[in-house]
BAFI-3210 file (N, C-alpha, C; in Angstrom, 3 decimals, decimal comma, padded with zeros to 6 digits):
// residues 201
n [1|2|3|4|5|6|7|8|9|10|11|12|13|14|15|16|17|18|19|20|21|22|23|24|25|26|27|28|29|30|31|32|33|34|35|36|37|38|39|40|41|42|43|44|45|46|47|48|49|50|51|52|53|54|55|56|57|58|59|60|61|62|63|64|65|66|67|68|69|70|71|72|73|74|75|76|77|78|79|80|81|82|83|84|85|86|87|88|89|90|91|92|93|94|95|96|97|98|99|100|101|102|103|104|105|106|107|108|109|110|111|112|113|114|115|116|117|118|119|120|121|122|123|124|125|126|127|128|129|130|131|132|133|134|135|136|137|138|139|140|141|142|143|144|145|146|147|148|149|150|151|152|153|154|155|156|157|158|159|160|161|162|163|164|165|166|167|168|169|170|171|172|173|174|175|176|177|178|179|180|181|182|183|184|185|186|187|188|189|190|191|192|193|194|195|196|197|198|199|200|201]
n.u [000,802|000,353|000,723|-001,841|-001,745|-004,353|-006,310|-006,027|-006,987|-009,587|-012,223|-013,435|-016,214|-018,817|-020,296|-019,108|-017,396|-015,153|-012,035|-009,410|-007,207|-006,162|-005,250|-003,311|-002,271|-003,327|-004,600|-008,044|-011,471|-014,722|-017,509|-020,466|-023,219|-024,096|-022,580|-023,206|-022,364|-019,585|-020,265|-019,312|-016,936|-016,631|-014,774|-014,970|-013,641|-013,790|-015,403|-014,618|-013,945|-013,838|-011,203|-010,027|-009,884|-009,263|-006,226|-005,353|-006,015|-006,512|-008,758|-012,115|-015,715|-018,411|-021,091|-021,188|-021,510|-020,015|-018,429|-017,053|-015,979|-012,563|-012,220|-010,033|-009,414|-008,696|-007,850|-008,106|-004,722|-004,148|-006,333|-006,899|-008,920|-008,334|-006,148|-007,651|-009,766|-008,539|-006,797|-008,894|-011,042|-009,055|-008,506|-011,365|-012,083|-009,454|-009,154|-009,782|-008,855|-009,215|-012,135|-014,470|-017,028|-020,057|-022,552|-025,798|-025,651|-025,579|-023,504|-021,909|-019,693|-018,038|-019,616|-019,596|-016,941|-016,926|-018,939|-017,145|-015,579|-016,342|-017,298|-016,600|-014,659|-016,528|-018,184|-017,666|-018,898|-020,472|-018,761|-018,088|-020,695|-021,466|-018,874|-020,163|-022,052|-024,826|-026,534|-025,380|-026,577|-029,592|-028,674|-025,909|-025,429|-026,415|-024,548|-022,301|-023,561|-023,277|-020,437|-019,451|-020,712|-019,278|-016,511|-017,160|-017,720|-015,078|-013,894|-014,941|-014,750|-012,009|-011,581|-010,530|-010,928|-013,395|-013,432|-012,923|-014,707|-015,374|-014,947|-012,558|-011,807|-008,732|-008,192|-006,817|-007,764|-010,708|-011,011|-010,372|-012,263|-014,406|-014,108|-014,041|-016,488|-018,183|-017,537|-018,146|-020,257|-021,150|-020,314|-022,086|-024,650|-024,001|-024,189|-026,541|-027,730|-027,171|-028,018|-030,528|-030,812|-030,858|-033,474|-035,111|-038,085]
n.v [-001,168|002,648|005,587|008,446|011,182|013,335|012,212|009,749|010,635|010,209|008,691|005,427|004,130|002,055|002,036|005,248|007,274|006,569|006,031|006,832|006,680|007,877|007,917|009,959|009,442|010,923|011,362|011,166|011,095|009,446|010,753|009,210|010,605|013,946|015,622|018,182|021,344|021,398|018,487|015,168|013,706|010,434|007,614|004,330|001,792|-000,800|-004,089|-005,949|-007,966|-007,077|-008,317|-007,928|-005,289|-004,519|-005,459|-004,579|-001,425|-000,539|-000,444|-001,250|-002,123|-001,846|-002,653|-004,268|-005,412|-006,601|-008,469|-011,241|-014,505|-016,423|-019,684|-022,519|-025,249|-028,722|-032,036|-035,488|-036,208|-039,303|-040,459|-042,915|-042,407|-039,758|-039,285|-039,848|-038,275|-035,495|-034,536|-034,305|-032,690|-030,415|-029,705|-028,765|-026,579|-024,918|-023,223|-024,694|-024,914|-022,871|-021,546|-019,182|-018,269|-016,272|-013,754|-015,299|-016,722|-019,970|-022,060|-023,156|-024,022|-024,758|-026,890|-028,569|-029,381|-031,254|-033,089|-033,971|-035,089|-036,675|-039,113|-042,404|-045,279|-046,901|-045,350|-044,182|-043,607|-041,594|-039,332|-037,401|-036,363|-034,896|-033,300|-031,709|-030,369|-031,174|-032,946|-035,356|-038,667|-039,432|-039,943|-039,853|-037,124|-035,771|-036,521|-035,122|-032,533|-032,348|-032,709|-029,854|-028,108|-028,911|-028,266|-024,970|-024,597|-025,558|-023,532|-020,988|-021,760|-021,338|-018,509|-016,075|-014,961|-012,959|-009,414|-007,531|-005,031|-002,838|000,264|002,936|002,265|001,065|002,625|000,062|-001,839|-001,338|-001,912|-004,628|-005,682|-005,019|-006,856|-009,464|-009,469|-009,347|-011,429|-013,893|-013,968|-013,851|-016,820|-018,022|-017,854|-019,362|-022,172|-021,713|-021,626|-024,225|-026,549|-025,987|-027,048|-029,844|-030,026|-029,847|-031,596]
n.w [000,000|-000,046|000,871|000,691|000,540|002,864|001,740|003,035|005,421|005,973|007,532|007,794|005,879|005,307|002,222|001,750|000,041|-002,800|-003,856|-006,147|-008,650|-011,646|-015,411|-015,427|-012,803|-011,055|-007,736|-007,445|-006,227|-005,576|-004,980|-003,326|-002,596|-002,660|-000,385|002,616|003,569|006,543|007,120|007,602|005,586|003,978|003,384|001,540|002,647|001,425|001,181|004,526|006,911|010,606|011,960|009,858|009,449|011,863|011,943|009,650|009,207|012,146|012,948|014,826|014,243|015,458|014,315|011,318|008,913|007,236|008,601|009,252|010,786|010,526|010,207|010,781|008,836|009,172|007,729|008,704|009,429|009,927|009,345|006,751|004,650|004,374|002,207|-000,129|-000,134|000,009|-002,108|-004,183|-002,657|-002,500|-005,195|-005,917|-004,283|-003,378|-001,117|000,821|003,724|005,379|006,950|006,158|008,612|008,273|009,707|009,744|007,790|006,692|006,744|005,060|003,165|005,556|006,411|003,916|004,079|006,787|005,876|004,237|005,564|007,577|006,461|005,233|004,358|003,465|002,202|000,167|-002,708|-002,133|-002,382|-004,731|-005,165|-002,662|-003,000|-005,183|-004,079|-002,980|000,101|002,214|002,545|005,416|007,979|007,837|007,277|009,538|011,344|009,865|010,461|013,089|013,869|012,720|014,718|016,676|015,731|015,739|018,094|019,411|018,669|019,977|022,406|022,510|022,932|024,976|028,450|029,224|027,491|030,819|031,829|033,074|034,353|032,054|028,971|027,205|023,815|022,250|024,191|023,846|020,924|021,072|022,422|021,009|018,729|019,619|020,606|018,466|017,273|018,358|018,942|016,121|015,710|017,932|016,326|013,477|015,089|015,579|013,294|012,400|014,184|014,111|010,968|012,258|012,792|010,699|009,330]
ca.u [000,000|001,058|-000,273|-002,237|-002,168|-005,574|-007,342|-005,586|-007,557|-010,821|-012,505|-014,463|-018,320|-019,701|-021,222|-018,653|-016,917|-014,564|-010,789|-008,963|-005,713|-006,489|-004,095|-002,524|-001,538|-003,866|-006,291|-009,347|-012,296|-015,792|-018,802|-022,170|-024,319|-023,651|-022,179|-023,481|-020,971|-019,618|-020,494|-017,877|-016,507|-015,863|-014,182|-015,016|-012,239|-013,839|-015,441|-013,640|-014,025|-013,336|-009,991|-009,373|-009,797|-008,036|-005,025|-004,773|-006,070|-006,132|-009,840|-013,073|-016,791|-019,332|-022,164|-020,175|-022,426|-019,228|-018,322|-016,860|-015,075|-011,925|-011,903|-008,835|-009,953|-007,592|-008,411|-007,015|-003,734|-004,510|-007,663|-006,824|-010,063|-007,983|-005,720|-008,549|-010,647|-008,122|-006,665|-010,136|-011,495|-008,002|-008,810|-012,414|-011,815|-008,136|-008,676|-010,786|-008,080|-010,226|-013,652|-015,077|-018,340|-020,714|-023,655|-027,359|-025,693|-025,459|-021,760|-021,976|-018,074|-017,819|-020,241|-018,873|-015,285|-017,481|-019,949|-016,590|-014,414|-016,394|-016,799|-015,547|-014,273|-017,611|-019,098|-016,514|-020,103|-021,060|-017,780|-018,158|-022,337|-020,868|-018,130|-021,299|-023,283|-025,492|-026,082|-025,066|-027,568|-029,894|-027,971|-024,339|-025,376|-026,537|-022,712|-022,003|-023,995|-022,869|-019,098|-019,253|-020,610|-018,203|-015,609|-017,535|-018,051|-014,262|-013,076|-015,853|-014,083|-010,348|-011,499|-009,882|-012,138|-014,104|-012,311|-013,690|-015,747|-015,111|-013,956|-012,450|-010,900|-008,156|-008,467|-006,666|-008,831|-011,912|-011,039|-010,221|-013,823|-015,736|-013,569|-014,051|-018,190|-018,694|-016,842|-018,358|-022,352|-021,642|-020,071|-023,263|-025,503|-023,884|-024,463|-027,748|-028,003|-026,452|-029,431|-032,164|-031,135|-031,186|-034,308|-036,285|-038,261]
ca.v [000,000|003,195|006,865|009,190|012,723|014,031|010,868|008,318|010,778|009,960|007,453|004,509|004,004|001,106|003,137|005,756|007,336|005,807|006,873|005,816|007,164|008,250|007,238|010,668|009,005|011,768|010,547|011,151|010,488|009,677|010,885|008,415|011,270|015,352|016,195|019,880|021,853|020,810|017,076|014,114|012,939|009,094|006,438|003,242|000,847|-002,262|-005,356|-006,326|-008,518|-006,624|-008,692|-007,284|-003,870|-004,036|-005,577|-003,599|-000,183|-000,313|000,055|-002,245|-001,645|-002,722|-002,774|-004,434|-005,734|-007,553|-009,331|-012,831|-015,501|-017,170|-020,803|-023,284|-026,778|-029,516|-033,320|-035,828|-037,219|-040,596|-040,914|-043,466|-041,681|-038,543|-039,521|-040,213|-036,781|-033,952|-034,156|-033,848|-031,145|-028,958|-029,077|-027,929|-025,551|-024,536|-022,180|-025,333|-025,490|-021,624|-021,439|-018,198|-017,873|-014,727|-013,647|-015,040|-017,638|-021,652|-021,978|-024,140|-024,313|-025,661|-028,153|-029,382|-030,040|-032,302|-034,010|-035,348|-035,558|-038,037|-040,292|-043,604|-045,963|-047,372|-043,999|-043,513|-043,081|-040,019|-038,106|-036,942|-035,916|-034,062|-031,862|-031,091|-029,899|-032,244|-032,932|-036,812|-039,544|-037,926|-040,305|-039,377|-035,206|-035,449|-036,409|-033,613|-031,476|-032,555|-032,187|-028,835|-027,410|-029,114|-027,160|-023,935|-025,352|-025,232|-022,013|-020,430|-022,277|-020,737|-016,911|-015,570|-014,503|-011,478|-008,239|-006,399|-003,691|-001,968|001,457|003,413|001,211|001,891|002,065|-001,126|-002,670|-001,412|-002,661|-006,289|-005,915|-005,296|-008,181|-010,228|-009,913|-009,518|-013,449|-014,774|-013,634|-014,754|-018,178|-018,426|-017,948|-020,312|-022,896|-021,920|-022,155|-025,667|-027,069|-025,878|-027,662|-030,948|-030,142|-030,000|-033,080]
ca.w [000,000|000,073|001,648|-000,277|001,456|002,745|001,744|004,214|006,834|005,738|007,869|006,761|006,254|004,375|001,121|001,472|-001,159|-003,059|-004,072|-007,348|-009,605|-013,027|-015,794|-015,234|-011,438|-010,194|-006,871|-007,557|-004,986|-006,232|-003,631|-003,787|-002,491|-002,374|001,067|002,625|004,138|007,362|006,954|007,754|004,558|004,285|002,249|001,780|002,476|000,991|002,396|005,387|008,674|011,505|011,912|008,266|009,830|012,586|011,346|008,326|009,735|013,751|014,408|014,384|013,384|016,457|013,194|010,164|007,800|006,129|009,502|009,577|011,590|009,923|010,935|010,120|008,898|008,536|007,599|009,920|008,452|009,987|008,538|005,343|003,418|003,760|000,897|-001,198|-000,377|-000,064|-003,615|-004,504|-001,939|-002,967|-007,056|-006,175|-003,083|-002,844|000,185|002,198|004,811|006,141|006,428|006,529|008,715|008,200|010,304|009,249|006,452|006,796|006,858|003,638|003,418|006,622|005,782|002,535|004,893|007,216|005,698|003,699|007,014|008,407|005,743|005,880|002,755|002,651|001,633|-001,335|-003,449|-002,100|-002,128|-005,918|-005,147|-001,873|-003,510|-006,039|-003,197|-002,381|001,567|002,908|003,410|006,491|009,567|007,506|007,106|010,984|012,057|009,689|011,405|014,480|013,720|012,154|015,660|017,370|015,685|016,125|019,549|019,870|018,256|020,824|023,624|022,037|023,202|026,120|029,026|028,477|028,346|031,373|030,704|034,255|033,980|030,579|027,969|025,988|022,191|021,912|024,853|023,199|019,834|021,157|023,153|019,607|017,708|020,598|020,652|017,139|016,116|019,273|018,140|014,517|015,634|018,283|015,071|012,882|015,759|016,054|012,160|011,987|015,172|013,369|009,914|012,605|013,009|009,855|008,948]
c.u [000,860|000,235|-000,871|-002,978|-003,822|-006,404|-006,972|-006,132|-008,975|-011,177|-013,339|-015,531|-018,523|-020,941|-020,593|-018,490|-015,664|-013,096|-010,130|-007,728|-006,466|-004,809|-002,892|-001,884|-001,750|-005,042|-007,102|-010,768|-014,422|-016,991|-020,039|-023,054|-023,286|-023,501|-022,637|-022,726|-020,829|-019,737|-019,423|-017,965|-016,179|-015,579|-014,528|-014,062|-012,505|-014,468|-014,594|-013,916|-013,671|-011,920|-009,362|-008,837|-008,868|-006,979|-004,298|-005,366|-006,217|-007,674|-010,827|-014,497|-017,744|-020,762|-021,225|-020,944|-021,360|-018,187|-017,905|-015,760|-014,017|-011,844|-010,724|-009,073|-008,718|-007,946|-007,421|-006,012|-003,551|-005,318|-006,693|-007,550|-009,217|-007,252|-006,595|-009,657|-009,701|-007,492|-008,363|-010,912|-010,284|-008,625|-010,613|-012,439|-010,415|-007,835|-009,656|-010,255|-008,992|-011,360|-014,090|-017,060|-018,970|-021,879|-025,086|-027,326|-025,143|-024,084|-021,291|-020,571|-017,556|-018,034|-019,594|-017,368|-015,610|-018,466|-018,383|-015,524|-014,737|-017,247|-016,120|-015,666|-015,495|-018,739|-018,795|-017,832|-020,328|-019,897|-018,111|-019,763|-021,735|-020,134|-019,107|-022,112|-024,422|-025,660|-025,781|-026,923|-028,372|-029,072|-026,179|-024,325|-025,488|-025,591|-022,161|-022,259|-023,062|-021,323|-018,926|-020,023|-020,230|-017,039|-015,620|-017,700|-016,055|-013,194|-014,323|-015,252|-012,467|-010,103|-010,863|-011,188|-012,364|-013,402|-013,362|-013,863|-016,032|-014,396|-013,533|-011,713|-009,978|-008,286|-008,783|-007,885|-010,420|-012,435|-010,972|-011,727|-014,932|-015,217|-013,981|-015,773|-018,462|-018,594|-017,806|-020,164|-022,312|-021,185|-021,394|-023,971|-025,457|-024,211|-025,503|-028,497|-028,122|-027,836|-030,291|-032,177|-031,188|-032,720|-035,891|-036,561|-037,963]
c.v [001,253|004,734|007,919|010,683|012,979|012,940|009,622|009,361|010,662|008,473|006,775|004,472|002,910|002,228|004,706|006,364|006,456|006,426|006,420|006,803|007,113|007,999|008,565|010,416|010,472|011,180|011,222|010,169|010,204|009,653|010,143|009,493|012,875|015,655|017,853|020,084|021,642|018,939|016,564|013,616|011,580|008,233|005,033|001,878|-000,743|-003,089|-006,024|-006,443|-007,338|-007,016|-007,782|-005,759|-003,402|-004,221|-005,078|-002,124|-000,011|-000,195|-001,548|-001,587|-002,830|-003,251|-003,123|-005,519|-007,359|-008,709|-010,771|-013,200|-016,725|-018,464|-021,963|-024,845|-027,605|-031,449|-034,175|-036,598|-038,636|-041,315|-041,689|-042,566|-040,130|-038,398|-039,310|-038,445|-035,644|-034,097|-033,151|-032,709|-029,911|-028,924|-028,802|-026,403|-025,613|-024,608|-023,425|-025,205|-023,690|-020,973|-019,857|-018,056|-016,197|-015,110|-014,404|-016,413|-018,991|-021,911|-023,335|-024,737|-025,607|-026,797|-029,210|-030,057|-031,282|-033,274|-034,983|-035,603|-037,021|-038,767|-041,184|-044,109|-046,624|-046,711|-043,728|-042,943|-041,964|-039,121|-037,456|-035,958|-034,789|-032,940|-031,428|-030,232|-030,155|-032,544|-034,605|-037,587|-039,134|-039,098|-039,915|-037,850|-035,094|-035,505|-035,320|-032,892|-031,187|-031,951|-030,613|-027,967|-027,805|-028,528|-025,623|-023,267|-024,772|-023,659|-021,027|-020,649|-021,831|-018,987|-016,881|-014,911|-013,088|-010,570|-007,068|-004,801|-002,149|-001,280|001,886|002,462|001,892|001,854|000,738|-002,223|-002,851|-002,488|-004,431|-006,492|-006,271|-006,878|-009,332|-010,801|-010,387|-011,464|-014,133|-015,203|-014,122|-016,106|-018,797|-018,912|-018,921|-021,661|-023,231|-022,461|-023,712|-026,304|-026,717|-026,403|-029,239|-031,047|-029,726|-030,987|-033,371]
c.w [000,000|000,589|000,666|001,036|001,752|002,658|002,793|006,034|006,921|006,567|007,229|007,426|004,714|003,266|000,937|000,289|-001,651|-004,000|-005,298|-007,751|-010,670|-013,940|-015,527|-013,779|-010,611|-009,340|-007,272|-006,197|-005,936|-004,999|-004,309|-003,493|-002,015|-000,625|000,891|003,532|005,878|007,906|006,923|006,034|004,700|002,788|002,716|001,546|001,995|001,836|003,186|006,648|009,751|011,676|011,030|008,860|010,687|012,748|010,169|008,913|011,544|014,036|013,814|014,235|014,420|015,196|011,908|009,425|006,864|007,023|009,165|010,302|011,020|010,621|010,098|010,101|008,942|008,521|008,675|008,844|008,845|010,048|007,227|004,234|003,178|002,667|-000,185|-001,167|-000,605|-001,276|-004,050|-003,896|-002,474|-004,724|-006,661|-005,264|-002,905|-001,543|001,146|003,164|005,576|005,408|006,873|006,869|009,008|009,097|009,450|007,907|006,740|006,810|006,210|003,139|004,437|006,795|005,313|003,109|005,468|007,170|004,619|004,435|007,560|007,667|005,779|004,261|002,811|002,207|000,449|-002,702|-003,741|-002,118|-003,163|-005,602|-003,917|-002,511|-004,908|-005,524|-003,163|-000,612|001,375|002,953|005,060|008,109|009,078|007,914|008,886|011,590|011,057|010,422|012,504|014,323|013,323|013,309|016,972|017,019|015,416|017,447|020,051|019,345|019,320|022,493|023,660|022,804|024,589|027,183|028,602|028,740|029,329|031,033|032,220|034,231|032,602|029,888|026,961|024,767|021,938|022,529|023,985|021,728|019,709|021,718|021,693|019,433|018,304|020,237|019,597|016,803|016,863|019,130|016,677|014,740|016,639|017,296|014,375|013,874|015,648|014,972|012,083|013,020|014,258|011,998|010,678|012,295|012,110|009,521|007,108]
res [x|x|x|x|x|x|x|x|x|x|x|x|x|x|x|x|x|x|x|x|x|x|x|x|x|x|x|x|x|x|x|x|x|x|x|x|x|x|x|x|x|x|x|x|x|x|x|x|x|x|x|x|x|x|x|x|x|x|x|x|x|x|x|x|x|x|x|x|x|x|x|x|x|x|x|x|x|x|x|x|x|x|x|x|x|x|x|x|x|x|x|x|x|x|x|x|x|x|x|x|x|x|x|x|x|x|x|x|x|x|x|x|x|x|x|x|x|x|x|x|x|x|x|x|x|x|x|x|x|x|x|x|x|x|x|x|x|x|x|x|x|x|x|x|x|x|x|x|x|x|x|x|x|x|x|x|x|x|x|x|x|x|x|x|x|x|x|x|x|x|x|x|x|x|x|x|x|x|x|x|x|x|x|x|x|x|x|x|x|x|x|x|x|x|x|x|x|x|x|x|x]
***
């Protein structure tokens, strides 16, 4: 990256404006709606997790629309079937080894990891219908289920206790407080998601 006078003090707002170079390697800013005088100016820095935010710019976003929770899969390497699936899960999904869950959406990724995790060699059928997107046979998809909020289950159990909220907080404190709630309410959700597809007939 690099700094662009005057515009690297613009804070961000989802629907902002938006900043660019022209071929003359002049910035240029483009406003979505006429500002009246006095009004905060903002830029919009792109879709981006909170993490995103506050590891690439220092702050976080208690309302973030573009919110998610990176999770790190990995097959077991003394599973036998893993030979036989992860070729196949990497040439359709590269990035499977991190799942990204969002607020409000089935965590379909996540899924697709464990409905072909816990597979056994006398499933070898359904692997091909699976990485199609397809769900499992309904007593196979239910140990999906199951597994995939067991490791929502344990990245929920990974957080650090709460950061007390007694007395002023510093920036940093504050900013670990959002990051903190925010992952912890969208990995609830997806939980709550994943139970309630047990429980359609």
């Amino acid at each position: 990256g690099f700094i662009v006078p005057c515009a690297d003090i613009l804070n961000h707002q989802p629907g902002g404006g938006i900043g660019f170079f022209t071929q003359n390697q002049k910035f240029g800013f483009r406003a979505p709606t006429t500002w009246r005088k006095g009004e905060p100016i903002y830029n919009d820095y792109g879709v981006q997790s909170n993490l995103e935010l506050l590891l690439t710019f220092g702050f976080t976003m208690e309302s973030n629309a573009c919110d998610s929770v990176p999770i790190e899969l990995s097959l077991d390497p003394l599973n036998p079937f893993t030979l036989t699936i992860e070729p196949l899960l990497l040439s359709k999904y590269p990035s499977y080894k991190v799942s990204s869950l969002t607020a409000h959406t089935v965590p379909e990724a996540l899924l697709l990891f464990t409905r072909l995790s816990t597979l056994t060699l006398l499933d070898i059928e359904q692997v091909h219908a699976i990485l199609e997107g397809q769900t499992c046979q309904s007593d196979k998809e239910l140990i999906a289920v199951r597994a995939a909020v067991k490791i929502i289950s344990a990245k929920l159990k990974s957080f650090p206790k709460v950061i007390n909220n007694c007395g002023i907080l510093s920036l940093n404190n504050k900013n670990a407080k959002i990051l903190q709630e925010t992952q912890i309410q969208i990995l609830r959700q997806n939980v709550m998601l994943l139970v309630n597809l047990t429980s359609v007939p």
